[in-house]
C-alpha positions, -999 to 999 in steps of 0.1 A, spaced: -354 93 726 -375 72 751 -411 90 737 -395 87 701 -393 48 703 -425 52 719 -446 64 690 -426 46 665 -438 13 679 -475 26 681 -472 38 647 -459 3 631 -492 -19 654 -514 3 639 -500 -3 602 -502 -38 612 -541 -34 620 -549 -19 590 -550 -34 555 -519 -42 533 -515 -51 499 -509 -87 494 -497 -110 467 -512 -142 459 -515 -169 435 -528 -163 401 -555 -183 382 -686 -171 352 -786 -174 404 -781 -137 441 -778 -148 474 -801 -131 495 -789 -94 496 -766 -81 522 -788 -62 540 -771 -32 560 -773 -37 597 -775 -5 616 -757 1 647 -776 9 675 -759 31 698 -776 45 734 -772 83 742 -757 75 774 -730 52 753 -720 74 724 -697 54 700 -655 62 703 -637 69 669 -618 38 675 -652 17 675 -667 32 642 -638 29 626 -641 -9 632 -674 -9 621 -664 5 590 -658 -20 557 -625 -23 538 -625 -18 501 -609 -23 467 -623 -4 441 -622 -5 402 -639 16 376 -670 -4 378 -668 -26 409 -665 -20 448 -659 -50 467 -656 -47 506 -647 -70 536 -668 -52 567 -677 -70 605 -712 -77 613 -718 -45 628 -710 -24 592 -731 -19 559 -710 -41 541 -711 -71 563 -689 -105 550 -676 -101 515 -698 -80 493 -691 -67 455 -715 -41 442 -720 -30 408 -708 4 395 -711 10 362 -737 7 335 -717 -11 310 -715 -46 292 -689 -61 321 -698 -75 353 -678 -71 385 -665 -99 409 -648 -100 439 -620 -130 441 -605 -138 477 -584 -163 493 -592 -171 531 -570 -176 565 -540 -168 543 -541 -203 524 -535 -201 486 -543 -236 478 -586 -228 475 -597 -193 458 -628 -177 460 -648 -160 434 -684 -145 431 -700 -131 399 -729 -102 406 -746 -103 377 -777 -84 389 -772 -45 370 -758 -11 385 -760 -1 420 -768 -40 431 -749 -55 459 -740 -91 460 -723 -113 484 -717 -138 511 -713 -133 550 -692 -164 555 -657 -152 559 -623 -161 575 -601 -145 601 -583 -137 574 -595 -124 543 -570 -113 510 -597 -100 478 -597 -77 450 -619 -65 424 -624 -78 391 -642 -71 359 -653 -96 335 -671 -94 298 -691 -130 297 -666 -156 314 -636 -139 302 -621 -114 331 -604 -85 314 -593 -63 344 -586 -64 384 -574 -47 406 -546 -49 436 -546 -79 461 -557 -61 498 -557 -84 530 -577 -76 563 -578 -95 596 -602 -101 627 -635 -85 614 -655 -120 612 -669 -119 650 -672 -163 641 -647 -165 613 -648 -195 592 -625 -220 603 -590 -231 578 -599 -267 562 -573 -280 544 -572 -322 548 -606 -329 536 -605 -353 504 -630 -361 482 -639 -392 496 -645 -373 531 -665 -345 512 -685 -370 497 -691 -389 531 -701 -357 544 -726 -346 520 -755 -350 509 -752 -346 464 -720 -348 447 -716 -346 406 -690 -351 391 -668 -346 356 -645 -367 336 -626 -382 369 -609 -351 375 -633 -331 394 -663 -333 417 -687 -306 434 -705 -317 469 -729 -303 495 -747 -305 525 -772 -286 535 -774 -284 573 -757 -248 574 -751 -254 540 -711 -262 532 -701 -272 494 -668 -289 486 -645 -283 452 -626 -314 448 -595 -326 427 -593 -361 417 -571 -363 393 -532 -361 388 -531 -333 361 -522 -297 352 -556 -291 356 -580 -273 385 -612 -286 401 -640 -259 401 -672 -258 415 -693 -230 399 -732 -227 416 -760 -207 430 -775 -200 461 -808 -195 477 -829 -197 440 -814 -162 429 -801 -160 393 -780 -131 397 -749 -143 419 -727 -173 405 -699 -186 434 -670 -204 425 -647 -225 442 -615 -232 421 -594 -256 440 -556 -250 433 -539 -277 457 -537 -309 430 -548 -343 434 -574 -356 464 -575 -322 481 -607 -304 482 -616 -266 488 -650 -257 510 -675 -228 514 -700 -223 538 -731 -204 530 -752 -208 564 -789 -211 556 -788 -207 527 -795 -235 500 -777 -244 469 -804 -246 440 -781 -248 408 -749 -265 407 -722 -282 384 -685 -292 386 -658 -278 362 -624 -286 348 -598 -256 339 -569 -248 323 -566 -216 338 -593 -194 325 -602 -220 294 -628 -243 304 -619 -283 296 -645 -304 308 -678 -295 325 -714 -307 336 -746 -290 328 -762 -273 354 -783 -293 379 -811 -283 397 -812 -293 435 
């Protein structure tokens, strides 16, 4: 009975490990490409099952999109979503970080088939799926997944910072009709998604990175009025950028794009 308990408890931290379905709140130019980073490993030192299976990415997968969430040490480092299908659509990869629903994620690979897009600045916690998406309308996804501890310097959880603290803290902000307003630095580049106003409505940021026309991020803050939603993009720069107003998926109120 003793040996029996045993296993059962090894069985249920090892389900724990792994990654689970989740369930989360509902709600269109490339950063640099994720370059695979091979892992070195010396004769002497050969590699345990235990450590290539941590090296190895999580994935969600759709016909037509692959998005992962991998550690530094795999081939899909950060949070990638790769292109599978040569079709009209375009895939995405949405995620919410460090299990807080109040600020979702999105990014857009519009590059073509077999492309890989993505960014490497995650959370301790990560919950994404897949998405498909004809223009700016999405018309499938895929099942919520969540996966812990594979950021070796996960992004930290930032949830009190309000638009007049994102706008201290930055260097360009824009803004649209008083109810939303996009700001960035760019020393270890961070951008802001802000709410300022009292409505039914969300705050979005929508922008590139790093001069490349095929990647569009998003930030669509979900949390109401004076609470704002942030992504870091380390050294890389934003060069295109504008701030949004939704009413779900139907856009309200925006800016044109502005080049930084």
């Amino acid at each position: 009975m003793a040996l029996k308990r045993t296993f059962i408890a090894t069985a249920m931290l090892v389900a724990t490990a792994l990654s689970i379905d989740g369930a989360a709140a509902e709600v269109g130019p490339r950063p640099a490409s994720v370059a695979a980073v091979p892992t070195a490993v010396p004769v002497s030192a050969p590699t345990t099952a235990t450590e290539e299976a941590a090296a190895d990415p999580t994935c969600a997968r759709l016909k037509g999109a692959e998005v992962c969430v991998g550690p530094d040490g795999s081939d899909r480092p950060g949070i990638t979503v790769e292109d599978t299908a040569d079709d009209k659509l375009h895939p995405a990869v949405e995620y919410y970080l460090n299990g807080y629903l109040g600020t979702k994620y999105v990014i857009h690979n519009l590059a073509r088939n077999g492309e890989v897009r993505g960014n490497r600045e995650i959370g301790k916690t990560v919950t994404f799926r897949a998405s498909l998406y004809r223009g700016g309308h999405r018309v499938k996804y895929g099942r919520w997944k969540t996966v812990q501890n594979v950021a070796k310097y996960p992004v930290k959880r930032d949830t009190r910072t309000t638009p007049a603290t994102a706008q201290a803290k930055s260097k360009v902000c824009t803004s649209t009709k008083a109810a939303a307003s996009t700001c960035f630095s760019e020393r270890k580049t961070v951008v802001y998604a802000c709410d300022t106003k009292a409505d039914e409505y969300q705050a979005r940021a929508e922008y590139f990175v790093g001069g490349d026309p095929t990647a569009r991020f998003e930030i669509h803050q979900l949390a109401g009025l004076n609470t704002c939603g942030k992504a870091e993009h380390g050294e890389l720069s934003i060069s295109m950028y504008r701030a949004s107003v939704f009413d779900h998926g139907r856009r309200k109120a925006t800016r044109l794009y502005r080049y930084n």
